[in-house]
C-alpha positions as CSV (number, residue, x, y, z in Angstrom):
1,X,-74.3,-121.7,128.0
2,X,-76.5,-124.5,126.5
3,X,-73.9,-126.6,124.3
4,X,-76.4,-126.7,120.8
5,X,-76.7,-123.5,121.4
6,X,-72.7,-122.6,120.3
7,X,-71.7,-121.8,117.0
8,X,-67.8,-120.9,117.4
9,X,-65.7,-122.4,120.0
10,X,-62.1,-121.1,120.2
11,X,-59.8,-122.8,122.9
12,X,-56.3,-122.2,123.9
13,X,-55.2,-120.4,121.0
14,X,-51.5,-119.4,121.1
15,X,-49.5,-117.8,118.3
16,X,-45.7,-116.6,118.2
17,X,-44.1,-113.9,116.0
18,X,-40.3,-113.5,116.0
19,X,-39.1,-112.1,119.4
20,X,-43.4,-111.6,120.6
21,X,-46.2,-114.0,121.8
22,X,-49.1,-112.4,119.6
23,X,-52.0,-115.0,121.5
24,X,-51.1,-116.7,125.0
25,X,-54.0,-119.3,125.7
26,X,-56.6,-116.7,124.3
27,X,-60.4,-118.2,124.1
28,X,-63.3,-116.7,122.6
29,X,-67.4,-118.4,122.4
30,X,-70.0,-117.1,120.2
31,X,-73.3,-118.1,120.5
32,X,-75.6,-118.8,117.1
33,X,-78.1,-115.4,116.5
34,X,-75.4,-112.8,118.5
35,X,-73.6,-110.3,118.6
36,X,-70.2,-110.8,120.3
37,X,-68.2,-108.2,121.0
38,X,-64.2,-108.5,120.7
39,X,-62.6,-105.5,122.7
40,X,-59.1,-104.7,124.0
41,X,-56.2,-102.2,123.8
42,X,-54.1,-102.2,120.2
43,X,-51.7,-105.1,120.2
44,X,-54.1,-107.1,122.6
45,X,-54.4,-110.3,120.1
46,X,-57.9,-109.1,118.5
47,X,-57.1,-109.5,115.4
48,X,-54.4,-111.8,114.9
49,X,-57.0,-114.2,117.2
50,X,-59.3,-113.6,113.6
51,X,-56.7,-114.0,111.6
52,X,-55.9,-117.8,112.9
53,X,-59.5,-118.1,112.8
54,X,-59.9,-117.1,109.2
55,X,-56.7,-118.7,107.8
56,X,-54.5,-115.8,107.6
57,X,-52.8,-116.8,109.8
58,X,-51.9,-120.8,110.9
59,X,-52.2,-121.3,115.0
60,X,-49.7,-122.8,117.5
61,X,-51.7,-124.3,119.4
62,X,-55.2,-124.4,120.4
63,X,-58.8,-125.8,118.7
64,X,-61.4,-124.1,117.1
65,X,-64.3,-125.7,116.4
66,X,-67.6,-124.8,114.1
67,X,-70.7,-126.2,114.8
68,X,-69.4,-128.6,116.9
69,X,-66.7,-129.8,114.3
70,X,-63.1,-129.0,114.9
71,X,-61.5,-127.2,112.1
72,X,-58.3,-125.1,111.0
73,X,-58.7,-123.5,107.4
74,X,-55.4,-123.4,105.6
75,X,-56.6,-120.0,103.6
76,X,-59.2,-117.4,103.9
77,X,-61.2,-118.8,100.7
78,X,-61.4,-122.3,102.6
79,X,-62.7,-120.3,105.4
80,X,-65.3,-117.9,102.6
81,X,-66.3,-121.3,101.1
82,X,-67.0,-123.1,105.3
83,X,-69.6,-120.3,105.9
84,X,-66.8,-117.6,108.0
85,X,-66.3,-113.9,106.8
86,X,-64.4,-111.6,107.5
87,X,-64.4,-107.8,107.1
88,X,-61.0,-106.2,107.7
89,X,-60.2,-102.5,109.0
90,X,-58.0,-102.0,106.5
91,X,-59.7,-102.7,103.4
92,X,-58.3,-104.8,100.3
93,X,-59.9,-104.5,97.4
94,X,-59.0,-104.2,93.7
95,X,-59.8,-100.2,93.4
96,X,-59.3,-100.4,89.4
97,X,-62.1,-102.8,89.0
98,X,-65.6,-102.0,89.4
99,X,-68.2,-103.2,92.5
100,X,-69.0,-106.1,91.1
101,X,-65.9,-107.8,89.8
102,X,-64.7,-107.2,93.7
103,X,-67.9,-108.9,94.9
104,X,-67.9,-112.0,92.7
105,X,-63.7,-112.3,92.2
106,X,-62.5,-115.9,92.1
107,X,-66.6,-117.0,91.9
108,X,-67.6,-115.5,88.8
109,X,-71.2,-116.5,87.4
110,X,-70.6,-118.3,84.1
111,X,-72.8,-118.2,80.7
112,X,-75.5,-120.8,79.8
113,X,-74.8,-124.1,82.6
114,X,-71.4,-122.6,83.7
115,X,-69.8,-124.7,82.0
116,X,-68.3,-122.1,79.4
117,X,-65.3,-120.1,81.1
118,X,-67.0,-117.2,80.2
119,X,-68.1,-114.9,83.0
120,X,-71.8,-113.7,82.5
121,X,-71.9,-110.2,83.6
122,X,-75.5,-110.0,83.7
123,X,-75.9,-112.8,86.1
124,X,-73.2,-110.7,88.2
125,X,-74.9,-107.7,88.0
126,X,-78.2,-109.2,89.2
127,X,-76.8,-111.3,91.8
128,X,-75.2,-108.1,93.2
129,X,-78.5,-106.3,92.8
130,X,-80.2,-108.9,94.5
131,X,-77.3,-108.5,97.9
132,X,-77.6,-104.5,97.9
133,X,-81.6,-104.6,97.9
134,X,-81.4,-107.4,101.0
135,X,-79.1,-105.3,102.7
136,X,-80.9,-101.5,101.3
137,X,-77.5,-100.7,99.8
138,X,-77.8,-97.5,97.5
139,X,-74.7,-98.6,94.8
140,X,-74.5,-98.8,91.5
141,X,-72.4,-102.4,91.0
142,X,-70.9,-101.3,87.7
143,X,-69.0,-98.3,89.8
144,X,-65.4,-98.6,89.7
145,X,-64.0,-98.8,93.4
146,X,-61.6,-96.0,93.3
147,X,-64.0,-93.5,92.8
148,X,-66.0,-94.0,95.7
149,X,-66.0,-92.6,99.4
150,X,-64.3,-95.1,102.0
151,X,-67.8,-95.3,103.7
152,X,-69.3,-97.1,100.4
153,X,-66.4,-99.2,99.6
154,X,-67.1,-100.4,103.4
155,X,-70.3,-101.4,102.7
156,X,-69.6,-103.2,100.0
157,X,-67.3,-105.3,101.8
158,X,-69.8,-106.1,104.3
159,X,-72.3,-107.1,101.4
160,X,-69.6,-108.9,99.9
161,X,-69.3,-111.2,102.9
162,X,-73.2,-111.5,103.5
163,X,-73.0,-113.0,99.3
164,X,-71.3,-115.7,100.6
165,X,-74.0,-117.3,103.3
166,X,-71.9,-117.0,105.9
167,X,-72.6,-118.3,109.5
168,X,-69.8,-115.9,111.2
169,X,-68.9,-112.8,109.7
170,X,-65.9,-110.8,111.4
171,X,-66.6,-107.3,111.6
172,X,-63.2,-105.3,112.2
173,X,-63.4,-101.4,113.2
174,X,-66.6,-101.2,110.5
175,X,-67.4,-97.9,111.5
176,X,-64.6,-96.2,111.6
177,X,-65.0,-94.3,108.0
178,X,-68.8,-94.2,108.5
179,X,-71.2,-91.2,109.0
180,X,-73.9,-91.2,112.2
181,X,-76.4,-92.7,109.3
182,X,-74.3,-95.3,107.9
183,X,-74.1,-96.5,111.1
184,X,-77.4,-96.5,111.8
185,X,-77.5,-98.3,108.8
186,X,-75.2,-101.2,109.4
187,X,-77.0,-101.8,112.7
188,X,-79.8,-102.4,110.9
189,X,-78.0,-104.6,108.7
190,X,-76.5,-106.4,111.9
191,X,-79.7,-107.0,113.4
192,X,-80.9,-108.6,110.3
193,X,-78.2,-110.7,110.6
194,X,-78.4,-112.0,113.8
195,X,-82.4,-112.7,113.2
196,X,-81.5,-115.3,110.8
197,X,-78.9,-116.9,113.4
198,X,-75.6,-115.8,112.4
199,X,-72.5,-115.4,115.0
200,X,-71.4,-111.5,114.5
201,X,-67.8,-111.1,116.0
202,X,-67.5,-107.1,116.5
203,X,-63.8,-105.3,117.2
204,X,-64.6,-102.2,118.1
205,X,-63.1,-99.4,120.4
206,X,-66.3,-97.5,120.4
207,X,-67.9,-98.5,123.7
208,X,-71.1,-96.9,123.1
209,X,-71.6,-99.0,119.6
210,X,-70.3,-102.0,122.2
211,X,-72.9,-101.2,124.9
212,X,-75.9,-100.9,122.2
213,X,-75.2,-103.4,119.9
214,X,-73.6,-106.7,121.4
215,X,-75.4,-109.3,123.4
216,X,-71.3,-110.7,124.8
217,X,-68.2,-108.9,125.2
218,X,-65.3,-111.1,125.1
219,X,-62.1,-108.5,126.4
220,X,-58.2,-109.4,126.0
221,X,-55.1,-108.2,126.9
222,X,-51.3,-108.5,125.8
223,X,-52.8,-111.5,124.1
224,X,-54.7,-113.6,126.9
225,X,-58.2,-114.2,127.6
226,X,-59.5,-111.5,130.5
227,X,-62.9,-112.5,130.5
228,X,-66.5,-112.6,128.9
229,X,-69.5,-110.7,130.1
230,X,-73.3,-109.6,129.1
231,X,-73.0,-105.9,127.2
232,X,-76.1,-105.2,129.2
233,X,-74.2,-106.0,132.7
234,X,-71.2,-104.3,131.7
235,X,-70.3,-100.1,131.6
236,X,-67.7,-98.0,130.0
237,X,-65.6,-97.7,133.1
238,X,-65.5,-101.2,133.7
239,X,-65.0,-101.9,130.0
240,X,-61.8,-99.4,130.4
241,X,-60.7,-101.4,133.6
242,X,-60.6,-105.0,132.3
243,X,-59.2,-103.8,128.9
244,X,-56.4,-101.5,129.8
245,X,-56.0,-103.5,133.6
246,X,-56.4,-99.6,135.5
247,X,-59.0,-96.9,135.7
248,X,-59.1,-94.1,133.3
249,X,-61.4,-91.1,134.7
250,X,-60.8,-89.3,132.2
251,X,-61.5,-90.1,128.5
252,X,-59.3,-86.5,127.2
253,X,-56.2,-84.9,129.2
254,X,-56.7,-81.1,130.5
255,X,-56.9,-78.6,127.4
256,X,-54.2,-76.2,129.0
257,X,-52.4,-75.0,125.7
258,X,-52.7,-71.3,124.8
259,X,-53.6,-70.1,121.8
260,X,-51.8,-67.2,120.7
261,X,-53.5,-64.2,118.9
262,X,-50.8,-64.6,116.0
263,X,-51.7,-66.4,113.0
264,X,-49.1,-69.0,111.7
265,X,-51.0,-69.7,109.0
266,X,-53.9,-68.3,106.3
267,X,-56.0,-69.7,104.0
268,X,-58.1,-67.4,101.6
269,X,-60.2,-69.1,98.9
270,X,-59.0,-72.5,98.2
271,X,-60.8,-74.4,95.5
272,X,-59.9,-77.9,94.4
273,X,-59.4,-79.1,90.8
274,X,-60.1,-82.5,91.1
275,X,-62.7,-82.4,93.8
276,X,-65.7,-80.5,95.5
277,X,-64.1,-78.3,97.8
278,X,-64.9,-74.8,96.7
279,X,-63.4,-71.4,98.2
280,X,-62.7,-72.0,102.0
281,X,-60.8,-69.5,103.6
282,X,-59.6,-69.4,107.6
283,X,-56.5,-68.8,109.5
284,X,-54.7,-70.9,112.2
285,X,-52.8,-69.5,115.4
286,X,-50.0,-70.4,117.0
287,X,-50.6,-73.1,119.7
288,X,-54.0,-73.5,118.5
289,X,-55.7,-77.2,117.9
290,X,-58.1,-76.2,115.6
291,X,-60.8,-79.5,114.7
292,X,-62.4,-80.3,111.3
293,X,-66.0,-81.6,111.3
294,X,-68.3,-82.7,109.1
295,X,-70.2,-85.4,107.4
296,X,-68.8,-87.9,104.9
297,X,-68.2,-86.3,101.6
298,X,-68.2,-83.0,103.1
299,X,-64.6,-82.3,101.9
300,X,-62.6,-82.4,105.5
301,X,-60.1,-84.6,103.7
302,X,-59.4,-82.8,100.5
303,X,-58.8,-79.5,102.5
304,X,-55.9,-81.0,104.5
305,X,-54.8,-82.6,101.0
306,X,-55.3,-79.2,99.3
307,X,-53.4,-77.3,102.1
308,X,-50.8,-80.3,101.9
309,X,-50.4,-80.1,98.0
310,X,-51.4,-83.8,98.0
311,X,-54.1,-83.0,95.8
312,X,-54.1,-80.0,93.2
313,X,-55.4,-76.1,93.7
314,X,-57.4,-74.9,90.9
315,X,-57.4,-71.6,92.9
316,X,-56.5,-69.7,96.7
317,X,-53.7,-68.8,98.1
318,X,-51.8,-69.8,101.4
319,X,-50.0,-67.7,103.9
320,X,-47.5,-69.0,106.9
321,X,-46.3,-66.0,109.2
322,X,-47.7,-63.5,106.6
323,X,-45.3,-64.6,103.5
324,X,-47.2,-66.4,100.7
325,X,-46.1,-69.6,100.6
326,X,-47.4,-72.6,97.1
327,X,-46.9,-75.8,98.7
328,X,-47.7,-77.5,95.3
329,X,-46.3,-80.5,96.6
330,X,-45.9,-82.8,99.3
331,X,-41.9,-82.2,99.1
332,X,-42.7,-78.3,99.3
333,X,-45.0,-78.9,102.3
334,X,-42.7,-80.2,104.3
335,X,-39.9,-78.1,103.6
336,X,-42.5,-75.4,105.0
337,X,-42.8,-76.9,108.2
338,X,-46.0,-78.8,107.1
339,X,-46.7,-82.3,107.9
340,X,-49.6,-84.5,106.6
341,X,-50.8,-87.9,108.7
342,X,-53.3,-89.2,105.9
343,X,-56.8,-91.3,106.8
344,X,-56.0,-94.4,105.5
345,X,-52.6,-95.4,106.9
346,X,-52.8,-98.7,104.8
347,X,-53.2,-97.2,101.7
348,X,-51.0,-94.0,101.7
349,X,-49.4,-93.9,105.5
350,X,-47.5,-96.7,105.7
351,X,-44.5,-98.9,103.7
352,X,-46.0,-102.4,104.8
353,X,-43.1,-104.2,103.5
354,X,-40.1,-102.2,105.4
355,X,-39.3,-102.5,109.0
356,X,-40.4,-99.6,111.8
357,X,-37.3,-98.0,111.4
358,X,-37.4,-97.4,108.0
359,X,-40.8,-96.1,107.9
360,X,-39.9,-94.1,111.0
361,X,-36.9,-91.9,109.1
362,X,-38.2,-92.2,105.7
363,X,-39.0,-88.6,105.8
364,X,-36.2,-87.1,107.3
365,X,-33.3,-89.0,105.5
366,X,-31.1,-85.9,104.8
367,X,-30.7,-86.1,108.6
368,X,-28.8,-89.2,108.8
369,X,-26.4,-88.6,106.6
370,X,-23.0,-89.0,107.2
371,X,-19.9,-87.8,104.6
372,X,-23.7,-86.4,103.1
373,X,-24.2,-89.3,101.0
374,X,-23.9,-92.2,103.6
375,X,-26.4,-93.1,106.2
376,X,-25.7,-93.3,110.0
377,X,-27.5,-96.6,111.5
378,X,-26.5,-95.3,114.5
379,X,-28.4,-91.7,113.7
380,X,-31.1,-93.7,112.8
381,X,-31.3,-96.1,115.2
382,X,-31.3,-93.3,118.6
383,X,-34.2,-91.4,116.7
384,X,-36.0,-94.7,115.5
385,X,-35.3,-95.6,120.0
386,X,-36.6,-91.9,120.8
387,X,-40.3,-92.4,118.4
388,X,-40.4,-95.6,119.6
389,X,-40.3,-94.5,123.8
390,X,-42.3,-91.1,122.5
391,X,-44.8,-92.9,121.1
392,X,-45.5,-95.9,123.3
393,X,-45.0,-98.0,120.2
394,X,-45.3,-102.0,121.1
395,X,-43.1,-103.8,119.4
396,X,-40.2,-106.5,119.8
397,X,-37.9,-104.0,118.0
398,X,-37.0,-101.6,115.4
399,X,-36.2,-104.1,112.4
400,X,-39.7,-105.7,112.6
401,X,-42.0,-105.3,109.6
402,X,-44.6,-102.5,110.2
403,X,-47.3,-104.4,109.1
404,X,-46.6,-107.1,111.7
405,X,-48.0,-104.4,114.5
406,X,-51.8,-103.5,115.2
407,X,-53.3,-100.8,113.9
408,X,-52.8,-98.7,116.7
409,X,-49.0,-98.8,116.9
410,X,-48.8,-98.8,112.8
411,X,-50.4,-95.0,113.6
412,X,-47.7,-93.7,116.5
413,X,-45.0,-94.8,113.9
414,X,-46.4,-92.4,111.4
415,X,-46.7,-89.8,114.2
416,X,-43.3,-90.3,114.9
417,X,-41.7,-90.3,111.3
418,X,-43.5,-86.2,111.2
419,X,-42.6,-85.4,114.3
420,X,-39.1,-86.3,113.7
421,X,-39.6,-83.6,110.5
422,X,-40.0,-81.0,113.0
423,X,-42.8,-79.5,111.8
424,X,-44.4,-75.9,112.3
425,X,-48.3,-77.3,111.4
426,X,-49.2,-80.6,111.4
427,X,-52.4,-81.9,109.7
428,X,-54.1,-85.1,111.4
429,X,-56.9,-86.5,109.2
430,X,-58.4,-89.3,111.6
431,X,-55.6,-89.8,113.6
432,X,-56.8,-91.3,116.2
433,X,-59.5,-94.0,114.0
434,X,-59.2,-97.9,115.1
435,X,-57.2,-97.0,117.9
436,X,-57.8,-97.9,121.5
437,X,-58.9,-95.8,124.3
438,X,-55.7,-95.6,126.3
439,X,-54.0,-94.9,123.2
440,X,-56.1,-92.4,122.0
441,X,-55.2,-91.1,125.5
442,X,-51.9,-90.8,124.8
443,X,-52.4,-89.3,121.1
444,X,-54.6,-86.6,122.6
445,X,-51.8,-85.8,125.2
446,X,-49.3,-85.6,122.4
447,X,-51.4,-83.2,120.8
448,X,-51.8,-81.3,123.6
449,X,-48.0,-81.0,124.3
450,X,-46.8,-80.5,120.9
451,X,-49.9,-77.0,121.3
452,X,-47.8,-76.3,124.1
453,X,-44.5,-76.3,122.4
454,X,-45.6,-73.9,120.0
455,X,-47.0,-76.3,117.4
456,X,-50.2,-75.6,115.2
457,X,-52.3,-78.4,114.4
458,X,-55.2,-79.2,112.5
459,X,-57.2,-82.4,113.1
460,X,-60.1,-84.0,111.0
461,X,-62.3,-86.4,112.9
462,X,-65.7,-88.2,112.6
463,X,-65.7,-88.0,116.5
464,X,-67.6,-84.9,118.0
465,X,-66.8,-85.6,121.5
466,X,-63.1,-86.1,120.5
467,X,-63.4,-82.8,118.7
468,X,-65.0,-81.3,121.8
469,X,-62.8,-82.7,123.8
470,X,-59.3,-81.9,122.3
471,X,-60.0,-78.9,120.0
472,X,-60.2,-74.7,120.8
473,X,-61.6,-74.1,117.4
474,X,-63.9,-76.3,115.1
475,X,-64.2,-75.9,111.7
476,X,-67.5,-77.3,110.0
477,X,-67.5,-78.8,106.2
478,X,-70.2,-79.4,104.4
479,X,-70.5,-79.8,100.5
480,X,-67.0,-78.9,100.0
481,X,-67.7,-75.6,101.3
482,X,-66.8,-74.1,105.1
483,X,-70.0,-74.1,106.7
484,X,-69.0,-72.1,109.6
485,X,-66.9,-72.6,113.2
486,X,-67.5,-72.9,116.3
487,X,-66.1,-73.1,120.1
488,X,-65.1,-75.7,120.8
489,X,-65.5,-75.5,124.7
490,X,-69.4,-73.7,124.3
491,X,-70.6,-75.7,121.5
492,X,-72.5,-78.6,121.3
493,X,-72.9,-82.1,119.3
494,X,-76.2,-80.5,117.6
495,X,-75.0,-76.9,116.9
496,X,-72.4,-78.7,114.4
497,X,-74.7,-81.2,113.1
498,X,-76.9,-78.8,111.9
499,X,-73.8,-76.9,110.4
500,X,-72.3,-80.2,108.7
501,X,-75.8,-80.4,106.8
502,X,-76.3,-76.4,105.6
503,X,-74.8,-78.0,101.9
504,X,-75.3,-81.2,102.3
């Protein structure tokens, strides 16, 4: 690898958390005008390796050097403002302010020279223009945030870090919330990119995105360098084998529940208040794993929010074992045996400043009580232990701060907070989104067993094989309406495409 010819050198980069070694003499090499992929199981030092890189996060030990010049950016905006980007998984934007303001915050465009601290919203407006044409984005940039799809607000992260000229731009999970044509989309953007001789770093557990768009493939694990190969040299299966150290034949466990032919639960006629979803009806059996498909927008979301009484009815009626149930609110859900795993863990999923017990027993507190008004560590601690083993959850132990873990294990300790509920139905929306292919496998099984045991569940993903794959029923959204179901063992990737886009 011609020396002139690197753009990012990262060498023996170690990092320590309390009672965990997060990076253990990791390494990664971009080359200018590529596409490097950045691949390992959750927990594998992906993006904490960013974050030192970014100045999230301050290294151990290690270089990292920039066009041949060592560096070691104290902040991200040091990092913005020396040409490296980064786009995070779990977006952070400020949702009460409009596209704009989120693009140009801390840099706003003054009046006249600039030398009047007063911001000049046309110049913002047109610079943003001028971003979304290079990059054939379809926004308005006087849209406030919060009232846009996840998909969009993605893409106006990504144009966000393109504004700022940057020579690498960190692209973490950017697909995950997008549709088959926003995809297509970004690729386009990506290539773009690289033509003009940027360093794209690209985490992603999507190995067919990996084997199409990356030039390099850089894979760790448990925090160390494995090694760095050619996407075209490399396959799925040996992909699975450096990443997860093993073979994995097979990407979904047997489907061996069985699906009783009494319904737990019916829905007749739901509309929303607040949103598109207009008078879908269906009814869930026992033991049944019944998928949600659809494009973005299609209303997959607000029907598990609906059913969940997270959002509000403006008319239907549900129906658990044939008594008539409201579940007006998330409080009344639960008590029904309902249980709710939302999309965007960050954002509604998670308590980021308490510790994995807490968030593990948060819903279930009644349960620890001793004297019933005292809680039992102990209580809490043995169920906290039992998620913890249940769920494969990584982590140096129950008192560390859940937003310390990847993404991955921040999901199994949502999993294991409902589970601990004991619920009847549980509604997944993207459960297993950003997560690694070992764990998936492990979700999927858990899926799979709690079928067995008698559990209903109902699971939204963007994923048609994984809906294939897990699911005996799949349920098609499109324009807030149900646009039919399908087998899921006879049907096929097209048959529901064509459904997702009867409304559309």
């Amino acid at each position: 690898m011609a020396e002139q010819n690197i753009l990012l050198r990262m060498e023996g980069i170690c990092k320590t958390f309390p009672g965990v070694k997060a990076l253990d003499n990791a390494q990664l090499t971009v080359r200018k005008g590529t596409v490097h992929a950045l691949m390992g199981e959750n927990g594998a030092g992906k993006s904490t390796l960013m974050k030192c890189l970014f100045g999230i996060y301050s290294k151990d030990a290690g270089h990292i050097y920039l066009d041949g010049k060592e560096i070691n950016f104290k902040n991200s905006r040091e990092a913005l403002d020396n040409g490296v980007a980064m786009v995070h998984q779990e977006l952070n934007q400020a949702l009460k302010r409009n596209v704009m303001d989120n693009i140009w915050l801390g840099r706003y465009p003054k009046m006249g020279s600039g030398k009047l601290p007063v911001v000049s919203e046309k110049k913002m407006y047109d610079a943003t223009m001028k971003v979304f044409d290079e990059l054939g984005v379809k926004v308005n940039p006087k849209t406030v945030m919060s009232t846009m799809p996840v998909s969009q607000r993605q893409m106006v992260e990504i144009a966000k870090a393109v504004s700022f000229n940057s020579k690498i731009i960190v692209l973490d999970e950017p697909t995950s919330s997008l549709t088959e044509t926003e995809v297509e989309h970004l690729f386009e953007i990506i290539n773009m990119l690289r033509d003009r001789g940027c360093g794209i770093i690209y985490i992603s557990h999507k190995m067919e995105e990996i084997l199409r768009i990356s030039d390099d493939v850089t894979i760790m694990r448990d925090g160390q360098y494995i090694a760095t190969r050619a996407a075209k040299d490399l396959t799925m299966d040996e992909i699975i084998r450096l990443m997860v150290g093993r073979e994995l034949t097979n990407r979904f466990p047997p489907k061996d529940n069985v699906v009783s032919n009494e319904n737990i639960m019916e829905v007749q006629g739901i509309t929303a208040m607040y949103s598109h979803l207009k008078d879908v009806s269906f009814s869930l059996k026992k033991g049944e794993i019944l998928g949600v498909a659809g494009l973005d927008s299609s209303g997959r979301t607000e029907l598990l929010e609906n059913i969940f009484g997270y959002a509000t009815r403006k008319s239907g009626k549900l129906f658990k074992n044939g008594k008539p149930i409201g579940n007006k609110t998330s409080r009344e859900s639960i008590q029904n045996g309902f249980a709710l795993l939302t999309e965007e863990r960050r954002a509604t999923g998670i308590f980021g400043i308490l510790n994995i017990q807490e968030n593990t027993v948060i819903s279930s507190l009644k349960k620890y009580l001793n004297y019933g008004f005292v809680l039992s560590n102990k209580k809490m601690a043995e169920k906290t232990k039992w998620s913890i083993d249940a769920m494969h959850i990584k982590t140096p132990s129950q008192k560390t701060k859940i937003r310390s873990l990847s993404g991955g294990n921040q999901q199994k300790v949502i999993l294991g907070r409902w589970l601990l509920t004991q619920p009847d139905i549980l509604l997944l929306d993207e459960p297993t989104r950003g997560i690694d292919v070992g764990a998936k496998y492990e979700i999927y099984q858990l899926i799979l067993d709690l079928a067995k045991q008698g559990k209903s569940v109902i699971m939204v993903s963007s994923e048609m094989p994984e809906l294939l794959g897990v699911c005996n029923r799949i349920l098609v959204m499109s324009g807030g309406r149900l646009a039919g179901e399908v087998n899921a063992d006879t049907a096929t990737q097209e048959e529901i495409m064509t459904l997702a886009a009867k409304y559309a």
